[in-house]
Backbone as CSV, one residue per row, in Angstrom:
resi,resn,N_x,N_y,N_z,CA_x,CA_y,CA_z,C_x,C_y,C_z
1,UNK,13.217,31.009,85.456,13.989,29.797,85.632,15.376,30.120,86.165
2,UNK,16.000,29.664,86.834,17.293,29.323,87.297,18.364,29.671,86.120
3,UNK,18.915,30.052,86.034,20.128,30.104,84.946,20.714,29.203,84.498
4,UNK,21.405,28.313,85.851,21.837,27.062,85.646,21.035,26.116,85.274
5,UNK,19.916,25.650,85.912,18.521,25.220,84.926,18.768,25.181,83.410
6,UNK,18.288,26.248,83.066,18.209,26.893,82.529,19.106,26.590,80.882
7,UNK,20.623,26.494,81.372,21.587,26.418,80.668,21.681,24.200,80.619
8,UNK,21.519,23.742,81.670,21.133,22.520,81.047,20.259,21.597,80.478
9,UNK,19.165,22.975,80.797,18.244,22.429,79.455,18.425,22.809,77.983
10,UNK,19.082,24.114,78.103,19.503,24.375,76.029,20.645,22.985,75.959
11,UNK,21.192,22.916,76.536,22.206,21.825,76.528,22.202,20.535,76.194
12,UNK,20.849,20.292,76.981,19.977,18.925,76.267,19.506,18.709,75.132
13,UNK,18.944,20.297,74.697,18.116,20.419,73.697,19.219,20.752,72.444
14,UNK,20.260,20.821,73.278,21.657,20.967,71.618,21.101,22.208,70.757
15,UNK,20.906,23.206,71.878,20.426,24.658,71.211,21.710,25.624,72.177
16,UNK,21.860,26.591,71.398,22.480,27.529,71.950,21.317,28.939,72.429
17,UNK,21.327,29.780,73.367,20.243,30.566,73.551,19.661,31.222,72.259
18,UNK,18.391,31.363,71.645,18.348,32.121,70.423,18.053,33.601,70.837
19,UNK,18.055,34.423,69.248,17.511,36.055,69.533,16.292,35.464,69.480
20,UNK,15.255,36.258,70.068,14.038,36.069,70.207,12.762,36.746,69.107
21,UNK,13.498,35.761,67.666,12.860,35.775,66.211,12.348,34.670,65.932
22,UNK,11.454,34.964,64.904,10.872,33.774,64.036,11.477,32.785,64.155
23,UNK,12.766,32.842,63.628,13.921,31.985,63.663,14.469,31.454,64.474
24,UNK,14.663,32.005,65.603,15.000,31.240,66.877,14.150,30.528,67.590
25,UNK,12.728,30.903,67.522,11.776,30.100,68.176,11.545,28.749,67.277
26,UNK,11.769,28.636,65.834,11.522,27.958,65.609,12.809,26.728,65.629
27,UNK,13.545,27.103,65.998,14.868,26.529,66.204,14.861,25.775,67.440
28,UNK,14.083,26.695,68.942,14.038,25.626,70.488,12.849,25.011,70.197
29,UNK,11.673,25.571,69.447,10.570,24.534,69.496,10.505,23.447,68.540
30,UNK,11.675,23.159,67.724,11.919,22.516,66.647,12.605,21.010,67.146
31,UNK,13.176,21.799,68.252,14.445,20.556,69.041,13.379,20.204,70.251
32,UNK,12.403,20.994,70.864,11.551,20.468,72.090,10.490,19.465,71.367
33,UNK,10.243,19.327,70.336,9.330,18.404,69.436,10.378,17.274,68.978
34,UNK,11.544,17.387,69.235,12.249,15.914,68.786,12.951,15.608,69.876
35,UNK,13.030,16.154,71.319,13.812,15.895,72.279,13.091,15.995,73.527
36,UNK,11.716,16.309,73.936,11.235,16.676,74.790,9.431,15.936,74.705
37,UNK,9.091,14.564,74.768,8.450,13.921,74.531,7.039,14.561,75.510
38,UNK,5.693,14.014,74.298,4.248,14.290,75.205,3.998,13.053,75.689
39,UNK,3.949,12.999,76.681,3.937,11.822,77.651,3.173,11.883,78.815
40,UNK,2.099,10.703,79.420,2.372,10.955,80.774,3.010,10.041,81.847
41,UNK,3.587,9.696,81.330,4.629,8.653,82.319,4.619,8.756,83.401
42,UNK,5.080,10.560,84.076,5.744,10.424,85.486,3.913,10.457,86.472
43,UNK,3.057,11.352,85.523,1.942,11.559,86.121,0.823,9.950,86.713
44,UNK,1.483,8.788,85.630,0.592,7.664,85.723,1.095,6.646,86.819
45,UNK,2.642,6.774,86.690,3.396,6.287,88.192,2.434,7.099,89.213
46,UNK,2.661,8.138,89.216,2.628,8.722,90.733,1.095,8.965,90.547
47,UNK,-0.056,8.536,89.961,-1.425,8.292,90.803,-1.852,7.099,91.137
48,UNK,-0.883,6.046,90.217,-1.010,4.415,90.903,-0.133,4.467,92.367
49,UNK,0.789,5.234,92.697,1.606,4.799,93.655,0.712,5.832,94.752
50,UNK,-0.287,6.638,94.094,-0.951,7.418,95.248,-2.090,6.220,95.590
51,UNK,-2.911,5.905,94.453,-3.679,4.463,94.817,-3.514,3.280,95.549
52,UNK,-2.310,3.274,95.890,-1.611,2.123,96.323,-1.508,2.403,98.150
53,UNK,-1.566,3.583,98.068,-1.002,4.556,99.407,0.650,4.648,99.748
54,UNK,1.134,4.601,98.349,3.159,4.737,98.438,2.980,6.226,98.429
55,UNK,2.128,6.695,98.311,2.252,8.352,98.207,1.649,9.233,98.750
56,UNK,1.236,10.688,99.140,0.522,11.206,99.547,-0.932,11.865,98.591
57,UNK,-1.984,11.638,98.486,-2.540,12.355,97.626,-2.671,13.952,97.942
58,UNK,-1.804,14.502,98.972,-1.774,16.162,98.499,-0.251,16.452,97.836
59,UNK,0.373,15.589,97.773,1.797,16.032,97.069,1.610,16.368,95.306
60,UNK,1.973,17.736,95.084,1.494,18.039,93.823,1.537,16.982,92.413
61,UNK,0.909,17.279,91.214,1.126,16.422,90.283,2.452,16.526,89.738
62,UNK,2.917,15.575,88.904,4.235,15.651,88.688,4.591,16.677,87.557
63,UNK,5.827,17.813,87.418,5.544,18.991,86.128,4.132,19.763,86.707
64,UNK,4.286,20.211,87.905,3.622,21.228,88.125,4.332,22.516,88.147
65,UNK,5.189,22.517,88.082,6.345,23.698,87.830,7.151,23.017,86.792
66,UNK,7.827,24.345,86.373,8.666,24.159,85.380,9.860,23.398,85.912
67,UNK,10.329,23.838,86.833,11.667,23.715,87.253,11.540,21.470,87.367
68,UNK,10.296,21.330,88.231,9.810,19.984,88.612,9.653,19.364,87.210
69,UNK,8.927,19.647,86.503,9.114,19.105,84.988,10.433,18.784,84.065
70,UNK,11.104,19.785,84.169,12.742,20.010,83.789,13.752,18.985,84.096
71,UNK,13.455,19.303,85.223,14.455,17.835,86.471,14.407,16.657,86.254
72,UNK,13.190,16.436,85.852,12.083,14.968,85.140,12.823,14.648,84.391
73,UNK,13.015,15.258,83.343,13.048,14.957,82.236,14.642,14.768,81.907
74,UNK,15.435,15.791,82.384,16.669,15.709,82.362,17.161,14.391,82.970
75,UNK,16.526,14.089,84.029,16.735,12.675,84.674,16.480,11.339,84.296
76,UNK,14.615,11.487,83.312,14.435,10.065,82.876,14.026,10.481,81.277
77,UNK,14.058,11.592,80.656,13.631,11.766,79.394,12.277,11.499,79.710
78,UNK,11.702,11.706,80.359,10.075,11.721,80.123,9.838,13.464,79.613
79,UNK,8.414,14.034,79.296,7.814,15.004,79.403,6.488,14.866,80.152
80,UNK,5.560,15.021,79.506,4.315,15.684,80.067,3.353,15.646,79.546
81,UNK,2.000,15.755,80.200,0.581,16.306,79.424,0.490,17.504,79.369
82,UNK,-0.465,17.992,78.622,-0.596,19.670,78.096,-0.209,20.407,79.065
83,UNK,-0.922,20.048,79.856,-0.434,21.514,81.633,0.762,20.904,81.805
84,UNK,1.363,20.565,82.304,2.629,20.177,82.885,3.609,20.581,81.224
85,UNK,3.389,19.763,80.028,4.164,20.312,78.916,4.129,21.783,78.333
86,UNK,3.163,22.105,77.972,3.273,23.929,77.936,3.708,25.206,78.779
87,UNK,3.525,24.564,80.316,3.779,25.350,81.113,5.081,25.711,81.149
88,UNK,5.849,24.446,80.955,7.429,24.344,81.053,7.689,25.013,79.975
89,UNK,7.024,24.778,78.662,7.713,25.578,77.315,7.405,26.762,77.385
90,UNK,6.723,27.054,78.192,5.676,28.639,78.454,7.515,29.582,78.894
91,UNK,7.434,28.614,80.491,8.690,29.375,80.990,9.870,29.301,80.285
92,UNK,10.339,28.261,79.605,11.531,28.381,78.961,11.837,29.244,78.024
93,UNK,10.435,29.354,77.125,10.448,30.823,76.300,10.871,32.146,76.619
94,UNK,9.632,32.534,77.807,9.917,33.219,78.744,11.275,33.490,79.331
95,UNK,11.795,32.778,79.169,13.287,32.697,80.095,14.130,33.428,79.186
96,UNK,14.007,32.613,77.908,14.886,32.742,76.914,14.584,34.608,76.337
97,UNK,13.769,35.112,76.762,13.239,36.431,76.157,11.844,36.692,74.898
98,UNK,11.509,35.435,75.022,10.178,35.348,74.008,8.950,36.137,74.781
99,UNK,8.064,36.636,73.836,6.521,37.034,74.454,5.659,36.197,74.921
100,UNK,5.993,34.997,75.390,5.047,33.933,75.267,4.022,34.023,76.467
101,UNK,3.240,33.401,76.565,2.083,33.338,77.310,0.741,31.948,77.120
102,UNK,0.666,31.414,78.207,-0.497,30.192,78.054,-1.547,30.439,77.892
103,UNK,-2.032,29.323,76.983,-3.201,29.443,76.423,-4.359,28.663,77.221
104,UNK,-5.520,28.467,76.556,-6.691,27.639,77.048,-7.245,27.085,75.815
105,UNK,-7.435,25.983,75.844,-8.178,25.362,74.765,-9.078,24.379,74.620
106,UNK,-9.795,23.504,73.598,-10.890,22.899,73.938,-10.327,21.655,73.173
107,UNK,-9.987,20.491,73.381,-9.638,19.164,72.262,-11.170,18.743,71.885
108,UNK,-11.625,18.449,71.193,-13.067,18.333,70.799,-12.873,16.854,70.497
109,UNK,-13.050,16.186,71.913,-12.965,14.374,71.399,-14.364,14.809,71.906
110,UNK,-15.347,15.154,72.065,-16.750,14.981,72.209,-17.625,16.397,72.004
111,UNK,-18.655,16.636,71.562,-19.984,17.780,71.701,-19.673,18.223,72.511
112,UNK,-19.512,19.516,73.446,-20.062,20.158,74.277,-19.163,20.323,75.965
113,UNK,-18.016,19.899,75.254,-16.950,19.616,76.041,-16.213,21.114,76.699
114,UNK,-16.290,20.908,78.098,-15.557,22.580,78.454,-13.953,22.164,78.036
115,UNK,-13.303,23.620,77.990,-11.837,23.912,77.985,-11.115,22.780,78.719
116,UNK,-10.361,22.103,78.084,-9.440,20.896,78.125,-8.161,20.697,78.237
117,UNK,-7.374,22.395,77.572,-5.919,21.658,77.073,-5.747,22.952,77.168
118,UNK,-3.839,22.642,77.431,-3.513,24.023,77.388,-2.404,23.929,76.441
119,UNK,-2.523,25.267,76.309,-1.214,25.487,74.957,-0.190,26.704,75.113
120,UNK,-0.010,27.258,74.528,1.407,28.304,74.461,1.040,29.182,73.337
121,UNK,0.930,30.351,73.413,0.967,31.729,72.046,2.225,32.128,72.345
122,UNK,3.249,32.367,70.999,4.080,33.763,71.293,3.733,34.684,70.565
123,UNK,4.059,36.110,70.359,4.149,37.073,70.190,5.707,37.577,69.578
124,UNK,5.193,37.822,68.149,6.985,38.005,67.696,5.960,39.384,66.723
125,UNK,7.574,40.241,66.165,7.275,41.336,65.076,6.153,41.200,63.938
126,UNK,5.785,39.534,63.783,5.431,39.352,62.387,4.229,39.194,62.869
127,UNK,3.797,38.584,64.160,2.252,38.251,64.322,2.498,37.532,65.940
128,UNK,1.511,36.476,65.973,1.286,35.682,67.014,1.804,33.991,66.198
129,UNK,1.889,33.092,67.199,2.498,31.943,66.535,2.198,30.211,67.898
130,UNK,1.503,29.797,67.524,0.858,28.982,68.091,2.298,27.553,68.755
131,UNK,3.284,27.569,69.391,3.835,26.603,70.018,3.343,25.429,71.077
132,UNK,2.880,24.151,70.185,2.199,23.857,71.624,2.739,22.414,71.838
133,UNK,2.920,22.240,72.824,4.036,20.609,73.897,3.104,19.441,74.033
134,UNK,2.292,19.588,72.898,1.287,18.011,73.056,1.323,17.848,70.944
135,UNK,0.919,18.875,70.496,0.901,18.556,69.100,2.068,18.382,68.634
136,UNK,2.712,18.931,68.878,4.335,18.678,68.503,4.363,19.044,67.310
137,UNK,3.924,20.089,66.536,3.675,20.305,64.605,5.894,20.735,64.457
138,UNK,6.501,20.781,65.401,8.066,20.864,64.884,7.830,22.469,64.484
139,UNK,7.362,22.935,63.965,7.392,24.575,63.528,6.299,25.512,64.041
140,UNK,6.282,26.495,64.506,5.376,27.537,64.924,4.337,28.056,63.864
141,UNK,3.008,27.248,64.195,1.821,27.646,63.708,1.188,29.309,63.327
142,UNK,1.572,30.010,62.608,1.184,31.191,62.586,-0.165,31.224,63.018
143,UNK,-0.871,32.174,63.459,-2.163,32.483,63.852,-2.703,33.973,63.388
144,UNK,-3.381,33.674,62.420,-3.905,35.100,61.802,-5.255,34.622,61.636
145,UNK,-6.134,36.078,62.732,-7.538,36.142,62.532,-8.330,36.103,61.555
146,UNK,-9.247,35.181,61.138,-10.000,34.986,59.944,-9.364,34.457,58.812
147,UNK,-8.128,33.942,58.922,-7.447,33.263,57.822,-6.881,31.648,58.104
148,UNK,-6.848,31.073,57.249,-6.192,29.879,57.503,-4.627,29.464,57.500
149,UNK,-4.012,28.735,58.177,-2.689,28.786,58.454,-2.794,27.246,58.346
150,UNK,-1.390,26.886,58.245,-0.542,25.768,58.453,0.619,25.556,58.356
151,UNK,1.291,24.380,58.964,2.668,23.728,59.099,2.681,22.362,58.133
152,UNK,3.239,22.566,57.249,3.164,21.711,56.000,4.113,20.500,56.114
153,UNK,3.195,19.086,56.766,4.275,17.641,56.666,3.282,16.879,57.072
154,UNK,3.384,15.852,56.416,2.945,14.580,55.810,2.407,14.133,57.675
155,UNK,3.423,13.798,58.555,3.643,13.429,59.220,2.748,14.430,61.076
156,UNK,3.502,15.225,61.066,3.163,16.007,62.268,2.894,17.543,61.712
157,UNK,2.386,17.569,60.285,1.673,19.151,60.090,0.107,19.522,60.865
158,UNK,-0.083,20.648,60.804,-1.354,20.888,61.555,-1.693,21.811,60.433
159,UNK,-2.867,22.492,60.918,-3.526,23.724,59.726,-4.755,24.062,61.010
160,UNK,-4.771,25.796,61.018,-5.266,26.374,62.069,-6.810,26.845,60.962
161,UNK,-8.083,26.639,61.020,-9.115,27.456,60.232,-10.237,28.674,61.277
162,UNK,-11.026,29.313,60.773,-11.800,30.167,61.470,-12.743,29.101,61.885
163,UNK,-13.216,28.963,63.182,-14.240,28.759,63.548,-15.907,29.276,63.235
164,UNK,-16.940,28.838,63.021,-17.686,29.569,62.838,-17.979,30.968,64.009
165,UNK,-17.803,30.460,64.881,-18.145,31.349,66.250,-16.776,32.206,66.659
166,UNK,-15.907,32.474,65.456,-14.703,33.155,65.805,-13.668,32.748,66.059
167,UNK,-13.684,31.448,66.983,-12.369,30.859,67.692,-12.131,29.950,66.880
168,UNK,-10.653,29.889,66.276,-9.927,29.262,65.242,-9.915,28.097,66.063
169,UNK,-9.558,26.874,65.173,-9.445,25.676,65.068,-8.239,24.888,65.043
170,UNK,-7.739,24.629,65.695,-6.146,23.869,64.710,-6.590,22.255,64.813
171,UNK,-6.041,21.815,63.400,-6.598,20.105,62.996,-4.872,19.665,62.805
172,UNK,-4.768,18.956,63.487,-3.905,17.825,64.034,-4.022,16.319,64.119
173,UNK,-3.419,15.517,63.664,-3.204,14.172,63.445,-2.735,13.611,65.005
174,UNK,-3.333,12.793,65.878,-3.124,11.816,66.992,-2.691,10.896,66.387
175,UNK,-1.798,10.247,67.203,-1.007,8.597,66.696,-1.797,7.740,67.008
176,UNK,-2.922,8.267,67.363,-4.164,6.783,67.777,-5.068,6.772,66.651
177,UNK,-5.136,7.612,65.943,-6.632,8.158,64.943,-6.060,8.179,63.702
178,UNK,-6.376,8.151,62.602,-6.337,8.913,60.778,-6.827,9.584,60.622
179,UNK,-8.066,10.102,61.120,-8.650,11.490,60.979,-8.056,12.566,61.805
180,UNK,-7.899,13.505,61.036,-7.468,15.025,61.917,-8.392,15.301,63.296
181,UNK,-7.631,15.942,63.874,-8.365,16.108,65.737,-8.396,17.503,65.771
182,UNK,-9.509,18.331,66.039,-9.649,19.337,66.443,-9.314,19.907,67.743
183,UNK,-9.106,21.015,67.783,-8.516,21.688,69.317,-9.175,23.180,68.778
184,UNK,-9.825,23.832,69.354,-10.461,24.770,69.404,-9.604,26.150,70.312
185,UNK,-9.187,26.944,69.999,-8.432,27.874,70.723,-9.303,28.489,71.578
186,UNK,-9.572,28.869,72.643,-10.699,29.919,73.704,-10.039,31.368,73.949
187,UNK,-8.992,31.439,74.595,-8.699,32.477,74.872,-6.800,32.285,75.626
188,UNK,-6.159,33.577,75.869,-4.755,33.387,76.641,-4.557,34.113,77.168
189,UNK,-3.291,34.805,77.827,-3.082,35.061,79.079,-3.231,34.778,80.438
190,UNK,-3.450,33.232,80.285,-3.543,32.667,81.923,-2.798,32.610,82.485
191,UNK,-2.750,32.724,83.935,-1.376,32.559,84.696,-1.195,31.289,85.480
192,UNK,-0.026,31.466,85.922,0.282,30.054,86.269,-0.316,29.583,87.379
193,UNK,-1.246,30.256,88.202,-2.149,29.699,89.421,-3.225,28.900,88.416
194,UNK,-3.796,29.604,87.289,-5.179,28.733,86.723,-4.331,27.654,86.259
195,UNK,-3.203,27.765,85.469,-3.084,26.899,84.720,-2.900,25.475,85.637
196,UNK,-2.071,25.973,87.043,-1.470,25.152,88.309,-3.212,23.783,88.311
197,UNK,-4.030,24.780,88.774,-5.381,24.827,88.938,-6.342,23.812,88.102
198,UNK,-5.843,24.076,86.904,-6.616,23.590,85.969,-5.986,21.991,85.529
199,UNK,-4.820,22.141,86.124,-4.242,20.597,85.781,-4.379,19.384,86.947
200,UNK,-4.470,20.353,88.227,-4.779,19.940,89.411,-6.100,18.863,89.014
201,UNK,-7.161,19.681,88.291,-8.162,18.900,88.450,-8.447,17.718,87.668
202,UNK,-7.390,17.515,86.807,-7.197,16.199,85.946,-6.848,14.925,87.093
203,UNK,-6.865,15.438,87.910,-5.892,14.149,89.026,-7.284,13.223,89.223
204,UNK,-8.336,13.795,89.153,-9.211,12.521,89.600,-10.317,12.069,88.301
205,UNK,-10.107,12.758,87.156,-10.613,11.703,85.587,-9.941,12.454,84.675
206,UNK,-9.794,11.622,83.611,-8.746,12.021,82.781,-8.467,10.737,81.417
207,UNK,-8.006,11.456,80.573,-7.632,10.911,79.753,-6.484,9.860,79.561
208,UNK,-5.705,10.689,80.301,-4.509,10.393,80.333,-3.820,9.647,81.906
209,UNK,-4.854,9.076,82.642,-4.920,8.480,84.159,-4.323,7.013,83.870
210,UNK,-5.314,6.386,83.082,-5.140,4.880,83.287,-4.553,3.783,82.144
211,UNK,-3.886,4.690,81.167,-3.387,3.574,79.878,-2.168,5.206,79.793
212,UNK,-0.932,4.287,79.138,0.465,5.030,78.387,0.118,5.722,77.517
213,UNK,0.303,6.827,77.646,0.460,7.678,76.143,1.312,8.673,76.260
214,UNK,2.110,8.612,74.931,3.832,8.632,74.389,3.463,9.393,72.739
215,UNK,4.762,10.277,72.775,4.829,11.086,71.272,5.838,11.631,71.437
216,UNK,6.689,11.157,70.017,8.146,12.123,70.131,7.860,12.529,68.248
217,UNK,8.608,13.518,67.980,9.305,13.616,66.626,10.624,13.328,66.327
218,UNK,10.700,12.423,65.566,12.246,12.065,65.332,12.181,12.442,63.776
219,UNK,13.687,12.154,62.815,13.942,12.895,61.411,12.821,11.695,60.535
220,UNK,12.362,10.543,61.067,11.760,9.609,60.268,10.171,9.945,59.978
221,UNK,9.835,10.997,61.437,8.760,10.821,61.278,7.873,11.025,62.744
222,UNK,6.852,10.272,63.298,6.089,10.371,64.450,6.223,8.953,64.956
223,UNK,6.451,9.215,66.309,6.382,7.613,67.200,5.809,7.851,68.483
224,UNK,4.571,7.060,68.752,3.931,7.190,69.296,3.361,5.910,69.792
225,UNK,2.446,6.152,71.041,2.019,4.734,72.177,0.749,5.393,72.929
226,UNK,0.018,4.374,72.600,-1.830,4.647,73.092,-2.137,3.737,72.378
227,UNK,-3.466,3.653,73.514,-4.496,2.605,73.805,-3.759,0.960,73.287
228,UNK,-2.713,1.018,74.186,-1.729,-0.654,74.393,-1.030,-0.555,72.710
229,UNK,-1.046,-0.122,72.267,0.044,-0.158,70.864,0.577,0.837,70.856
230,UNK,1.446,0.868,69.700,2.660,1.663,69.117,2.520,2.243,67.606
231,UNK,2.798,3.060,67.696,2.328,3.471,66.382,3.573,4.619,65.630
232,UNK,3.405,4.476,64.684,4.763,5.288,63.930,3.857,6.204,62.419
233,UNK,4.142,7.031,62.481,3.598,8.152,61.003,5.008,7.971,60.384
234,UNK,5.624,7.491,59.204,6.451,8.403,58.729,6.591,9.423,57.584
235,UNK,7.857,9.968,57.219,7.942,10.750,56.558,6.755,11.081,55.519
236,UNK,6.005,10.334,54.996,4.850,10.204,53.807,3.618,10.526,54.620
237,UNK,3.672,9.724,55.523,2.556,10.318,55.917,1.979,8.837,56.508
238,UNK,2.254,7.623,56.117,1.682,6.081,56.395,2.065,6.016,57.575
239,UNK,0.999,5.688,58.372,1.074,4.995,59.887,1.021,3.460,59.769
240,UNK,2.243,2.725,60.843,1.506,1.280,61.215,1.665,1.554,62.884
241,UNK,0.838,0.505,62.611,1.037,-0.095,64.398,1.180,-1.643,64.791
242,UNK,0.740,-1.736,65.860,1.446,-2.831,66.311,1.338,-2.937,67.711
243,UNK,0.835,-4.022,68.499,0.415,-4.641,69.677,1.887,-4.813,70.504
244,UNK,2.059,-4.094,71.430,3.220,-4.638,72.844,2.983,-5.320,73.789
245,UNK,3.954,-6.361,74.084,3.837,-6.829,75.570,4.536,-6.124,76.548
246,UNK,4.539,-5.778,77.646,5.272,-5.588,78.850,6.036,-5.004,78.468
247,UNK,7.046,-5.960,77.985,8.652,-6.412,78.084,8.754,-5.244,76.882
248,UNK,8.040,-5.866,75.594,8.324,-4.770,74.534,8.016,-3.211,74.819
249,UNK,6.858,-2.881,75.612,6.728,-1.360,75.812,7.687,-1.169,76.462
250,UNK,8.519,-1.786,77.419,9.494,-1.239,78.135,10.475,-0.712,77.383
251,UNK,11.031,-1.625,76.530,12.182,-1.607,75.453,12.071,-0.118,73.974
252,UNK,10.576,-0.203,73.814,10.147,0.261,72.995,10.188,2.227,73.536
253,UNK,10.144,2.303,74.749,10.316,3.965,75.287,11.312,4.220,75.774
254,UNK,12.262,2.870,76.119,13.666,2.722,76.373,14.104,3.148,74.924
255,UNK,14.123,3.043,74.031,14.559,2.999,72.634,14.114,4.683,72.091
256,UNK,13.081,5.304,72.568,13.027,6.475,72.547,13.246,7.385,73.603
257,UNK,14.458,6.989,74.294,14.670,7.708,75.611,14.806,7.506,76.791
258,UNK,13.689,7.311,77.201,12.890,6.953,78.701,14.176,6.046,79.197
259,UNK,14.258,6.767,80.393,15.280,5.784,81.247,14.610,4.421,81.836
260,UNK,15.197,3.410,81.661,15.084,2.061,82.051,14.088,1.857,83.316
261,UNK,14.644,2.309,84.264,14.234,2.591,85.783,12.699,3.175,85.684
262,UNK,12.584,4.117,84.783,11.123,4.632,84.781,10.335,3.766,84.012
263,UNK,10.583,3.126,82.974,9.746,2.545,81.950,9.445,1.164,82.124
264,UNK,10.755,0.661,83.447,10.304,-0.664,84.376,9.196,-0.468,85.312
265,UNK,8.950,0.309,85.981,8.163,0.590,86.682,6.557,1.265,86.775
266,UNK,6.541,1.636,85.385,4.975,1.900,84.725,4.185,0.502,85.366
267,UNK,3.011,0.840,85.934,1.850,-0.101,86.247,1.715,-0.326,84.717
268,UNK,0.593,-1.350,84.573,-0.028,-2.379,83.722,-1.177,-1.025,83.246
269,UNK,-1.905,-1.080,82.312,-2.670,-0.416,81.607,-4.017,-0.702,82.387
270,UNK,-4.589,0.073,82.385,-6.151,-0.023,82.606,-7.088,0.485,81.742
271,UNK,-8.328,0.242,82.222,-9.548,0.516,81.008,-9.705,1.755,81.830
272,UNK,-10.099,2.735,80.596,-10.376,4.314,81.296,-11.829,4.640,81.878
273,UNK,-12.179,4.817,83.030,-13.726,5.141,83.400,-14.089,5.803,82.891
274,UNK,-15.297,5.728,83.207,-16.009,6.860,82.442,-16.139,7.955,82.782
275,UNK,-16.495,9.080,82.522,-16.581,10.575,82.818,-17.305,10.645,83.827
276,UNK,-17.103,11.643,85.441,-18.498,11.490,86.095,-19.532,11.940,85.681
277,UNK,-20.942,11.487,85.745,-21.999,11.558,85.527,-22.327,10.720,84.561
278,UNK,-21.355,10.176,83.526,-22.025,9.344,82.205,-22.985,8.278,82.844
């Protein structure tokens, strides 16, 4: 990353550079989970405005680089989906002097589902430590083979278990669901061409194409937006929700950030197609 970059993103994030410990990581990934939202905002503008023909469909997705993600965000407070959000936390780590490196993973919203999501490992004295820019767990997931781990809160804790087939598990709470969500770990060390690669190919089905979806951590708790509502975890652990119009989603990501200008300009929600071949 850029230095100057670089230095106005700790700046945003109201971090000073850390040593590259337990402690410091959990200090930038502590502030990127309450200041650096999972979103896909800029990605859902820019495939309606490619649908529309306001755009080119070879101009990359939006947060295909770090630096392009960064700029985003510094500009409208948006973030990202998994590729576009990890990648950026990948490099900022990186930047900062961490071991970090991207992951590959599987979200298990269905049977038999290939590798889906990407995530972030670092590498510190004590072990490996799971940072990832969509779960937002606020603290670094330890990861120890054949044992169970967790990040202990009501609200945005996770807990990592052995898989039967080896590959650990981490169970995570969505602001759309009450039941815990599985994510299956596969393997890491990808580089940034697969990862480039692998997000590329979300551009034509996806989860995250045709309806808002929003997640920040604030000190209250989880606030969050999917499938046309709003939804809040707090401190205890109780979710409500609650139906938006227009006007209110605008106000409502305005109120967590999102610059005006961007959150006016979100298209209308759509129903998500179906997978090809279903």
């Amino acid at each position: 990353m850029d230095p100057r970059l670089l230095q106005r993103v700790l700046e945003r994030l109201g971090v000073a550079a850390p040593e590259p410990t337990l402690e410091g990581l959990t200090r930038v990934y502590g502030a990127w989970c309450e200041r650096v939202p999972f979103d896909n905002l800029q990605k859902r503008r820019h495939l309606h405005r490619v649908s529309q023909g306001e755009l080119s469909a070879d101009l990359p997705l939006p947060g295909s680089t770090a630096e392009a993600f960064f700029e985003d965000w510094l500009r409208d407070g948006s973030g990202g989906t998994c590729w576009a959000g990890n990648g950026a936390l990948c490099d900022l780590l990186v930047a900062l002097g961490f071991e970090a490196e991207r992951g590959l993973a599987t979200m298990l919203a269905a049977p038999d589902l290939p590798p889906n999501h990407g995530t972030v490992r670092v590498k510190l004295a004590g072990g490996h430590y799971l940072c990832d820019a969509s779960m937002l767990s606020q603290q670094p997931l330890p990861l120890v083979d054949g044992s169970e781990t967790r990040v202990e809160h009501p609200a945005w804790g996770v807990r990592c278990t052995p898989g039967d087939d080896g590959r650990a598990i981490v169970h995570w709470r969505a602001g759309h669901r009450e039941e815990l969500f599985g994510c299956r770990l596969e393997r890491y060390g990808l580089d940034t061409a697969e990862f480039d690669q692998r997000h590329e190919r979300t551009r034509a089905t996806g989860p995250f194409n045709s309806a808002i979806s929003f997640r920040v951590n604030r000190d209250d708790g989880v606030h969050a937006l999917g499938m046309g509502k709003r939804v809040t975890i707090d401190e205890s652990g109780r979710s409500s929700t609650g139906a938006l119009t227009p006007e209110q989603r605008t106000d409502y990501l305005v109120g967590l950030g999102i610059r005006r200008d961007l959150a006016e300009s979100l298209p209308p929600d759509e129903p998500m197609p179906p997978p090809p071949g279903a």
